[in-house]
C-alpha positions, -999 to 999 in steps of 0.1 A, spaced: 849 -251 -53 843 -285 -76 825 -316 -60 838 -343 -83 808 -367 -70 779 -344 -76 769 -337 -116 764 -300 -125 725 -300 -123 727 -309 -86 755 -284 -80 732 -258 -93 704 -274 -74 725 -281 -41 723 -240 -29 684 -240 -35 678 -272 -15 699 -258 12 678 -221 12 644 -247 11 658 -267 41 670 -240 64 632 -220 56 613 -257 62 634 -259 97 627 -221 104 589 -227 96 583 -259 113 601 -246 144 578 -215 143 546 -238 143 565 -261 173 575 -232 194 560 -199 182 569 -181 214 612 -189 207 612 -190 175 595 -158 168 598 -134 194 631 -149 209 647 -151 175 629 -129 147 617 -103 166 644 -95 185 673 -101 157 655 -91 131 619 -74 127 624 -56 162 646 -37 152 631 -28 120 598 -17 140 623 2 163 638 18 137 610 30 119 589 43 152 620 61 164 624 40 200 626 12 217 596 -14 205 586 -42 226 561 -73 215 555 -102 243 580 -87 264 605 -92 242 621 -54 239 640 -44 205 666 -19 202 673 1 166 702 -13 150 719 -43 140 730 -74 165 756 -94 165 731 -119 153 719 -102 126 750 -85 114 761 -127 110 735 -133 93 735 -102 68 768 -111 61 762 -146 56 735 -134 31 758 -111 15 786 -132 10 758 -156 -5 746 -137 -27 779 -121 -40 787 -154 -51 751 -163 -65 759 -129 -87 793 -139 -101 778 -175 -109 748 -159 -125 768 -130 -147 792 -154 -156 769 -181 -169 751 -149 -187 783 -136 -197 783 -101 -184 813 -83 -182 818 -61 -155 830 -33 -169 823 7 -170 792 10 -184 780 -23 -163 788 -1 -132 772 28 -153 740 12 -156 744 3 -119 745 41 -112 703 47 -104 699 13 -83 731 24 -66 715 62 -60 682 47 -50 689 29 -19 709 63 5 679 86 -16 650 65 -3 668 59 32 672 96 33 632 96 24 626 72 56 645 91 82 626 123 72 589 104 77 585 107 39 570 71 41 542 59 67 531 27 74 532 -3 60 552 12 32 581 28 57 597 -9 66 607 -15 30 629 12 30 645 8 64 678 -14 58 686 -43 54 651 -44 35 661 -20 15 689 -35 4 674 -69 -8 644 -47 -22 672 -29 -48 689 -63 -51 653 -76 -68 653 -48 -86 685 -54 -102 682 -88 -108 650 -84 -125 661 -55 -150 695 -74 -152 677 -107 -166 652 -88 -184 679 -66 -203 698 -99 -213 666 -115 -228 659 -82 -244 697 -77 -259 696 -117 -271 664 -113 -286 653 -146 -271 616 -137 -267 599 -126 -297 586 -85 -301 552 -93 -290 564 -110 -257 586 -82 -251 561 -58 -249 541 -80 -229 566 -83 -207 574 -44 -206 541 -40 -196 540 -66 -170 569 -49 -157 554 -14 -158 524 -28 -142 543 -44 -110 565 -14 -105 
């Protein structure tokens, strides 16, 4: 979709103003009305059920009870996020110019692996707490999402040369070092 009016810096701006907007609303109605926003809203779309699902029952905080499983609210907003972010992947391969081709999906292989394996981890108590949540879906999902895009970005700097042998090694490291 082109809008004639706007130049192409602010329609590559436009989506991040909207994600800062939305997160500035969410934040300043958390610190107006903790009580609705949160535990009406978060808790019970979204983190409840998270908390539910890793304890193995029903979780409750403030009275607010949360059930394992997705919501209708939260299903619309996964989907909302996924539809987002399917076209934030297109834009961002095709402005890198990255086919999608066999060996794109190839190279997808581990990442795509990773997410049932580590599920699979979590439903036998592999994990315990804090670390358990992160592989709990839909976390899961936008944790192997990072992952991609970071080795995506960095294996297109790395095939262009853009960064110099030194930086890259620096950067190998730094990314050795975080993961």
């Amino acid at each position: 979709m082109k809008f004639p009016h706007f130049t192409a810096r602010q329609r590559t701006i436009l989506p991040l103003v909207i994600f800062l907007g939305i997160l500035v609303c969410i934040i300043i109605g958390y610190l107006l009305a903790p009580t609705l926003v949160y535990d009406q809203w978060i808790w019970k779309y979204y983190w409840g059920p998270v908390v539910a699902d890793a304890t193995g029952h029903s979780v409750s905080y403030h009275g607010v009870v949360a059930q394992e499983g997705y919501t209708l609210i939260s299903e619309l907003t996964y989907g909302i996020i996924l539809v987002c972010a399917l076209f934030g992947l297109y834009k961002l391969l095709k402005k890198l110019d990255i086919r999608i081709d066999w060996y794109f999906c190839l190279a997808l292989l581990p990442y795509i692996l990773f997410g049932p394996v580590t599920r699979v981890l979590e439903d036998t108590n592999f994990f315990v707490e804090p670390y358990v949540f992160w592989f709990i879906s839909p976390l899961i999902y936008f944790q192997t999402t990072f992952f991609v895009l970071i080795f995506l970005i960095l294996g297109y700097f790395l095939k262009k040369k853009v960064v110099s042998p030194r930086k890259t090694l620096i950067l190998l490291l730094l990314v050795f070092v975080l993961f």
